[in-house]
C-alpha positions in Angstrom: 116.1 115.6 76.6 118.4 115.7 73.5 121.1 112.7 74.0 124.1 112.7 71.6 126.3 109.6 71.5 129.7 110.3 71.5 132.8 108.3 70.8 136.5 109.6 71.9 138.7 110.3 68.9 141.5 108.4 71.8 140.0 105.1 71.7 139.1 102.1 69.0 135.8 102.7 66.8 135.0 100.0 68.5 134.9 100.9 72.0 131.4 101.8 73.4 129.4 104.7 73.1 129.6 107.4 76.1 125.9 108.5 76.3 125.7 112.5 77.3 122.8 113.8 78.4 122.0 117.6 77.5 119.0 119.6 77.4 116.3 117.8 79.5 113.6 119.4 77.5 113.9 118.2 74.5 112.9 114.8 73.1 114.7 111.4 73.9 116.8 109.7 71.8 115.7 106.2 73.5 117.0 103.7 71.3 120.6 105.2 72.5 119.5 105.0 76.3 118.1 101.5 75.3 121.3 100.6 73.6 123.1 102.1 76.5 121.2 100.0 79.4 121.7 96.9 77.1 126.1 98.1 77.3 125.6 98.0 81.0 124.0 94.6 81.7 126.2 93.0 79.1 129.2 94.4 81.1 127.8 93.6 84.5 128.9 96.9 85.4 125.2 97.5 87.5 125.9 95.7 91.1 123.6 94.2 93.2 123.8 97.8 95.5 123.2 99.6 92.9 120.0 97.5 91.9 118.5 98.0 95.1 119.0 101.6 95.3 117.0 102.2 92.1 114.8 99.7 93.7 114.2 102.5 96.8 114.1 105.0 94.1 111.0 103.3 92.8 109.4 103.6 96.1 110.6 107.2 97.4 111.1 109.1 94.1 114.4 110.8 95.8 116.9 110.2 98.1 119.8 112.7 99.5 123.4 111.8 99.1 123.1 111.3 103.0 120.0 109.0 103.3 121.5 106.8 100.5 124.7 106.3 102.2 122.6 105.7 105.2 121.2 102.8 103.5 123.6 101.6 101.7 126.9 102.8 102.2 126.8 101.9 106.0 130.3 102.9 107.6 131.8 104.4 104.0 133.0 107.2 103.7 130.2 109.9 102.4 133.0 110.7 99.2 132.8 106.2 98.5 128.9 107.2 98.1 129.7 110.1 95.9 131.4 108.7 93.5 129.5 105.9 93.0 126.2 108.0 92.5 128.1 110.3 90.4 128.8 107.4 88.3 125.5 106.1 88.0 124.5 109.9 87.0 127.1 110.2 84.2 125.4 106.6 83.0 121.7 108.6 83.2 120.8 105.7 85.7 120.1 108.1 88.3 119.7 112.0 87.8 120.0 115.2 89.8 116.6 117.0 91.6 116.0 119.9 93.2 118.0 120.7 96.3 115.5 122.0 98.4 118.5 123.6 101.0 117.0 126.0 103.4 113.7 123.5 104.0 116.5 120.1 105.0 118.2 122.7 107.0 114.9 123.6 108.5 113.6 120.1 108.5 116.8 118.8 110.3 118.5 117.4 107.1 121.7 117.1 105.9 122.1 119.7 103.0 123.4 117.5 99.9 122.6 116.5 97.1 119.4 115.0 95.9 119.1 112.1 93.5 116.0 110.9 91.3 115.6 107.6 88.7 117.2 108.9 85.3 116.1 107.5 81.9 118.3 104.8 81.9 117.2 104.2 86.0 113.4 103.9 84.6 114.4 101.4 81.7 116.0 99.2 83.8 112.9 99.1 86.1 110.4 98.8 83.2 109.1 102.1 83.5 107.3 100.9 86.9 106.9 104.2 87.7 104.7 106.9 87.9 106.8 108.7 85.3 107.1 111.9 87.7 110.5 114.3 86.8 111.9 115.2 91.0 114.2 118.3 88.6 111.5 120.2 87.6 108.8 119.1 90.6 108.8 122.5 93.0 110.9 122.3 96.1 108.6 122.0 98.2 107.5 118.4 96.6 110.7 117.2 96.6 111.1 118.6 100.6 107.9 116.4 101.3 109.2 113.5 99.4 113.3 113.8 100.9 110.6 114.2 104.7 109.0 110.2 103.7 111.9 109.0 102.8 114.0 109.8 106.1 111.1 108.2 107.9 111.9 105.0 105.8 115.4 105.3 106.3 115.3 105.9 110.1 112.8 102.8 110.2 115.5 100.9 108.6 117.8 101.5 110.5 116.0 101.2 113.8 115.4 97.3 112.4 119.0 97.0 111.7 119.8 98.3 115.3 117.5 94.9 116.5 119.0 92.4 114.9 118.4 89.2 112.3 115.0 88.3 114.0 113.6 91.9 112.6 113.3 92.7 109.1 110.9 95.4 107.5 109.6 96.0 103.4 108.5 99.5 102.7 106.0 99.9 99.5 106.1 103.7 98.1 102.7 105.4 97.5 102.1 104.2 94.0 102.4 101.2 95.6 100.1 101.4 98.9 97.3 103.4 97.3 94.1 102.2 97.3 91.4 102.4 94.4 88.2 101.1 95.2 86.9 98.4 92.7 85.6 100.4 89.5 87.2 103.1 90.6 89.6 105.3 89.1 90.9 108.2 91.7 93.2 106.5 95.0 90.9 106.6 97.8 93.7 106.5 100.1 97.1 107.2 98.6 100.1 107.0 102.0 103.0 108.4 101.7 104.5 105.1 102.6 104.0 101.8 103.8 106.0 100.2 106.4 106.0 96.5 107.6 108.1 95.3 110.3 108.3 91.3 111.3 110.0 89.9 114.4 110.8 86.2 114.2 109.8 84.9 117.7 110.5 81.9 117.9 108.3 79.6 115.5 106.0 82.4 115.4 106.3 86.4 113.7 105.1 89.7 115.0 104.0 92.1 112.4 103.6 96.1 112.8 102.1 97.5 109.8 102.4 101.0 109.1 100.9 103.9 106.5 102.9 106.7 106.9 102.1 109.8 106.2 103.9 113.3 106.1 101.8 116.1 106.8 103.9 119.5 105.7 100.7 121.5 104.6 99.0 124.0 106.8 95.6 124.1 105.5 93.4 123.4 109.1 91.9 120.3 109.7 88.6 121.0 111.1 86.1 120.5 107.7 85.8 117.3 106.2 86.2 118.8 102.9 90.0 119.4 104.0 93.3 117.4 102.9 93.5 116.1 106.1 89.1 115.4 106.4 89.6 113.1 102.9 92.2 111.0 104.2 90.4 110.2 107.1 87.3 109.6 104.9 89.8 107.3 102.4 91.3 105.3 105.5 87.6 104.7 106.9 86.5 103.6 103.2 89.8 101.5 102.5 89.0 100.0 106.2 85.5 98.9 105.6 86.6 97.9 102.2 88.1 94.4 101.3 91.4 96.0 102.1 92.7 92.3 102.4 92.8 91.9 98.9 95.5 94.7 98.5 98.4 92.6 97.2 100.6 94.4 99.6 98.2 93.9 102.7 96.9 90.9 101.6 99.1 88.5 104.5 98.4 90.8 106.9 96.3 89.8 110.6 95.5 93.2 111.1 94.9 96.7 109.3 98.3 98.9 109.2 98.0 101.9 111.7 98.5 105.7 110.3 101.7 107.2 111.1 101.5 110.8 111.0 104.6 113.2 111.1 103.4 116.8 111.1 105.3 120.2 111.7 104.0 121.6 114.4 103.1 121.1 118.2 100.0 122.8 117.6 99.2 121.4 114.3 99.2 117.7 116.1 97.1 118.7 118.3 94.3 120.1 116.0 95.1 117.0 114.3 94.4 114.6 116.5 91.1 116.3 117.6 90.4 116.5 113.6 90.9 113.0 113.1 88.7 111.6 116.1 86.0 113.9 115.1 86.1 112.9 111.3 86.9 108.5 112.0 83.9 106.6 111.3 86.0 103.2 111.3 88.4 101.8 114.1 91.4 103.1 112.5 94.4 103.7 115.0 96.6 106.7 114.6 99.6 107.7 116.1 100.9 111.2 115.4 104.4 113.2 116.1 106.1 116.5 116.0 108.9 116.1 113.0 111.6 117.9 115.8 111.1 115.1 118.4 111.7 112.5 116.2 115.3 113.9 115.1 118.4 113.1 116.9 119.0 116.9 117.9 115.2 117.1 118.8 113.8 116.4 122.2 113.9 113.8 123.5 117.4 113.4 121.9 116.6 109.7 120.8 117.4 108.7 117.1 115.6 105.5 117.6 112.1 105.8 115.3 110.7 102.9 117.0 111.3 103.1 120.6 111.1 107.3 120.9 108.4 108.2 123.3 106.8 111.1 120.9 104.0 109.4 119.6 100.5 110.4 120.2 97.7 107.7 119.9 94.1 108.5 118.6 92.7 104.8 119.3 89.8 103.4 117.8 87.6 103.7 121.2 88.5 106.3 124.0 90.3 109.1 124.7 93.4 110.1 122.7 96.6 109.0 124.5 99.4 111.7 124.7 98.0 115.3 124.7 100.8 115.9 127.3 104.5 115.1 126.4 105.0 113.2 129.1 102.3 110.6 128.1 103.2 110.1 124.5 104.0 106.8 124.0 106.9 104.5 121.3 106.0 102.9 118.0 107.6 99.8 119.4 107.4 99.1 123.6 110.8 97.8 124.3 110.5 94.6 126.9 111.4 94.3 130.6 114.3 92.1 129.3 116.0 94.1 127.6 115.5 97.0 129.5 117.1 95.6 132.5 120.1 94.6 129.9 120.5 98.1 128.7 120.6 99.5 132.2 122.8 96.9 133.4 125.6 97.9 130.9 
């Protein structure tokens, strides 16, 4: 990526440098971009919103125009978000990806634009990434990664809907992999890691999640398949000393796997795969991806309190082969219930 530093003939020599990115194929200048970033912070002009959405960047690779107004721009108008992206863009902080349009359309999404860490973006964070490029991954990657990320956005905002007492920390797959001791391969890498808390009291209720997007459609039946090694992974990470993860590390209990899969058929196949393959008492709860959108069926756009979840429990039979059985992340109480009716 070729980066010329330009001045304005209009202004002072000594007004600073505009940095303009061309060519992203060619090498970086990155004593410019370093230069640049140090111009930013010595201006102030990086808020604490825009900190935390490269923060979410380093967790979820992407993000739409739409899910990062979601999260941040709560109430604004989508044009406030825009611009504000747009500016971060023009200061290589962020940068474009792929727009993969007819999959978000399929997939239930909002057809905008799609943003990534830029240079700059991946300075400021210390290079704490994995150094992947979202504009030249395939579509499809950046479809499956736009898929995780709504699931972390529609988490956060279920929390939100609930109040002070519930507050959640989400951990991208870098992140929430595990490598065994010695090892150098991920034995289980999520696509996410959710955990919610609920002050109750003097005391805190935890729900840990691994999330996982299932948009392939290799079958499920061999253990040699996608879906057979994360099974295997989650039963080694269980029987592991998964408490010394530094993210799960505090943790009573092991997170359960939250799968989102494509198709009604594919979940169940799934479910039958994974309680054939388990060796460990993992728990795993699965849904169709059109149940859990607002324009799906049930027409709820609460994550955690939607009853489209299938459960493959450690012991028994799985919970949810019919519709009508399928159960909520999160079992609203009789309280509240009564409330809700009420008004």
């Amino acid at each position: 990526m070729t980066v010329l530093t330009q001045v304005p003939t209009s202004t002072p020599a000594t007004a600073p440098a505009r940095i303009v990115v061309t060519h992203p194929d060619r090498p970086l200048d990155r004593k410019a971009l370093a230069e640049h970033l140090a111009h930013i912070v010595e201006t102030g002009s990086l808020t604490e919103r825009d900190e935390e959405l490269l923060e979410h960047l380093r967790e979820t690779y992407v993000l739409s125009l739409d899910q990062a107004q979601r999260l941040l721009w709560m109430g604004k108008s989508p044009v406030t978000a825009y611009n504000r992206l747009q500016g971060l863009q023009r200061n290589d902080l962020l940068a474009a990806a792929r727009i993969p349009r007819t999959g978000m359309k399929e997939c239930g999404l909002p057809a905008c634009k799609v943003y990534t860490l830029g240079e700059v973006g991946r300075m400021w964070l210390k290079h704490d990434v994995d150094g992947r490029q979202a504009n030249y991954l395939k579509r499809d990657q950046v479809l499956h990664d736009l898929l995780a990320a709504e699931i972390m956005v529609r988490l956060e905002e279920a929390v939100r809907r609930r109040g002070r007492e519930w507050s959640m920390a989400w951990s991208g797959e870098q992140a929430a992999a595990f490598v065994e001791r010695l090892g150098d391969n991920p034995v289980a890498r999520p696509d996410g890691l959710a955990v919610l808390r609920q002050q109750r009291g003097d005391k805190v209720a935890v729900l840990p999640l691994f999330v996982e997007v299932d948009a392939g459609r290799e079958p499920h039946g061999r253990p040699s398949s996608d879906w057979g090694r994360k099974v295997i992974g989650y039963d080694r990470f269980y029987a592991g000393s998964w408490q010394s993860h530094p993210r799960l590390n505090n943790l009573p209990i092991f997170p359960m796997v939250a799968v989102v899969t494509h198709g009604e058929q594919r979940l169940l196949n799934l479910a039958k795969a994974i309680a054939e393959h388990r060796k460990q008492p993992v728990t795993y709860y699965l849904a169709h991806w059109p149940d859990l959108r607002p324009t799906g069926a049930p027409a709820n756009d609460d994550i955690l309190s939607a009853p489209v979840w299938m459960i493959v429990p450690p012991e028994g039979e799985v919970v949810g082969t019919e519709r009508a059985a399928r159960r909520p992340l999160v079992a609203e109480s009789k309280k509240k219930t009564r409330k809700a009716e009420a008004s």
